[in-house]
N, C-alpha and C positions, 0 to 999 in steps of 0.2 A: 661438489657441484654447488653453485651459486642457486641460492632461490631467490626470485624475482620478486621486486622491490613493488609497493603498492602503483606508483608511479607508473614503471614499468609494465605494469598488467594494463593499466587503463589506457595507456599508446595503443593497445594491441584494438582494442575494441570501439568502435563510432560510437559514439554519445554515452559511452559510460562516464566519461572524465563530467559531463555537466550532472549527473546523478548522482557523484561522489561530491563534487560539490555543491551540490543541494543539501546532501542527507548527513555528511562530513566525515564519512568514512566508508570504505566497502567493504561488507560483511555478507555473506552467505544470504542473507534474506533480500538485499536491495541486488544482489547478483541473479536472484532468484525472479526479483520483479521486473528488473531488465531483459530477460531472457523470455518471460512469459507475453512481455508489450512485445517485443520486436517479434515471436512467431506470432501473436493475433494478429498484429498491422498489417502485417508479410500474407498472412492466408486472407485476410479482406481486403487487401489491395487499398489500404489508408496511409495515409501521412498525419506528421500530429497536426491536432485540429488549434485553429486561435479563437473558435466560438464552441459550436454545440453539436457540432457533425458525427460527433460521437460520442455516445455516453458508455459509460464504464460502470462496472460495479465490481467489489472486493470484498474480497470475506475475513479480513482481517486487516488490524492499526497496527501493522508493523515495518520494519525497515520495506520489506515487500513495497508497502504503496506509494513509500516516495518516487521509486524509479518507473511506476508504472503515471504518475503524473508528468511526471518531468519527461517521459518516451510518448507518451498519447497524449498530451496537451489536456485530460482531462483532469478538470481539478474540482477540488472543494466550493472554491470563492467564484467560478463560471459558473458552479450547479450542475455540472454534466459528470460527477462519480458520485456513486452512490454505495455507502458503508453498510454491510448485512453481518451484524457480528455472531462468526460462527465460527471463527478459530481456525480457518483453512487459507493453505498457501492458495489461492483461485484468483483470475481474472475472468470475468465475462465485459465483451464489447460489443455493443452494438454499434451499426452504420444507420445513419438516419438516410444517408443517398443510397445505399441498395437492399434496405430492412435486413440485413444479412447478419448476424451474429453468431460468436464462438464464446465457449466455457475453454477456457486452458485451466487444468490443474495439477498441482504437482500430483507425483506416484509415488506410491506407499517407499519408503524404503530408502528411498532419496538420500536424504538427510543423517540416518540411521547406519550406515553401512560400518562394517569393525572397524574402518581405521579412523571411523568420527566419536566413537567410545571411550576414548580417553577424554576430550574434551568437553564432556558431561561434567565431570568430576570435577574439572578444572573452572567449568562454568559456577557451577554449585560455592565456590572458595570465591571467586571474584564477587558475584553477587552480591554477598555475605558480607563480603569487607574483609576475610580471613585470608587474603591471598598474597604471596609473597612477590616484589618486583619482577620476580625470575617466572613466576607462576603467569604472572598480567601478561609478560612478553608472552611466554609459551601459549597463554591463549588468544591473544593479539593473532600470531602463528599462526596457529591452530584456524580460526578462522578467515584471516586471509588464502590456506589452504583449500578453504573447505569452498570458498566464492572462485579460487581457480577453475577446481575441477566442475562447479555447476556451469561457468563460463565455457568450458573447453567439450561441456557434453554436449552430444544432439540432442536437439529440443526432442525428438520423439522418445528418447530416452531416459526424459524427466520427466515429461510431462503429457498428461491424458488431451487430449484437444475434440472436441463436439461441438455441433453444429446447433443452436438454439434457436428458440422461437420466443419471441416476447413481447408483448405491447410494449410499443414503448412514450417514456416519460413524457409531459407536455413540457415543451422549452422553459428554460426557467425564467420567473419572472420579478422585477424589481417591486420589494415593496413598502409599502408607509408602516411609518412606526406610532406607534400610540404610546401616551404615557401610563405607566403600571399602576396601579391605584393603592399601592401597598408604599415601593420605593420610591415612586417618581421616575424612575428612570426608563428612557423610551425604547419600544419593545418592538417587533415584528408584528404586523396588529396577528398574523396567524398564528404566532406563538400566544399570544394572550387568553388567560383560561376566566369565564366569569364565576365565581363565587357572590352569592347576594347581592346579585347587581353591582358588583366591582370588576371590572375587565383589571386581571391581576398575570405578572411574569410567572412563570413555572417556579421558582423559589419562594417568591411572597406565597403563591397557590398552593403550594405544600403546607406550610407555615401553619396557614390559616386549617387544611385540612387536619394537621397532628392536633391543634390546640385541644 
């Protein structure tokens, strides 16, 4: 039996194809972030946004959060996601039109199941740089496998879904830069830390703190 060609999986599914082309390959984590955007949109009754109608937050910098940008229209550079680094597969979304928000998280076990235990090992050898061409493909495989079957589950079957409550964010807002008094070089004036009356960038501000 033939197994289906990357190509081929992404025909099957709406807006995967621009997530893969964002992120430049589909792997089990951006199949993950896919799945999690389209049930929160789906249960708040949203579409992606082009300004601030929704903010986001994630609990982790992994393939995950490209596909949950490129599905919710929230990004980094609008100011409406927001990174809480805590190591977990999660989305939470808030609606700023009906104050309505959801936590989606993945479920223990997911990811773990026996027949994803060979590609530990095989992860561990690629990593490393010890892995043999035959080893890359086979984990190539291996995880185009593993992003089918998270695509082909029910969302309630992956993932925890709850209903949240949150103040939410002030709109983000565009701002002046100042020059750092250490490099020169012009700053966020709310990124800028004073040391003895030097409004200084968070690098010079260290600098000065270690000396």
């Amino acid at each position: 039996m033939l197994k289906p060609t990357q190509d081929q999986i992404i025909d099957i599914y709406k807006g995967l194809a621009e997530c893969v082309k964002f992120h430049g390959h589909l792997c089990p984590g951006l199949a993950l972030g896919y799945k999690s955007s389209i049930l929160a949109m789906h249960r708040l009754k949203e579409k992606k946004v082009s300004d601030e109608e929704i903010i986001g937050i994630v609990e982790n910098d992994s393939c995950f959060v490209d596909a949950v940008q490129v599905i919710t229209g929230c990004t980094f550079g609008k100011g409406n996601i927001f990174f809480k680094d805590y190591g977990k597969m999660a989305l939470t979304l808030l609606s700023r039109n009906t104050k309505r928000g959801l936590r989606v998280a993945l479920k223990s076990g997911v990811l773990t199941q026996p027949q994803n235990m060979e590609i530990f090992s095989l992860m561990d050898k690629v990593l490393s740089g010890n892995a043999s061409m035959e080893e890359k493909r086979l984990f190539e495989q291996f995880q185009l496998e593993r992003a089918v079957r998270v695509l082909k589950s029910e969302p309630e079957e992956i993932f925890s879904v709850r209903e949240v409550e949150m103040e939410l964010p002030p709109s983000a807002k565009i701002m002046k830069s100042e020059i750092c008094g250490g490099c020169g070089e012009p700053v966020m004036v709310k990124k800028l830390v004073e040391i003895n009356g030097s409004n200084l960038c968070i690098p010079c501000a260290q600098k000065r703190e270690f000396r």
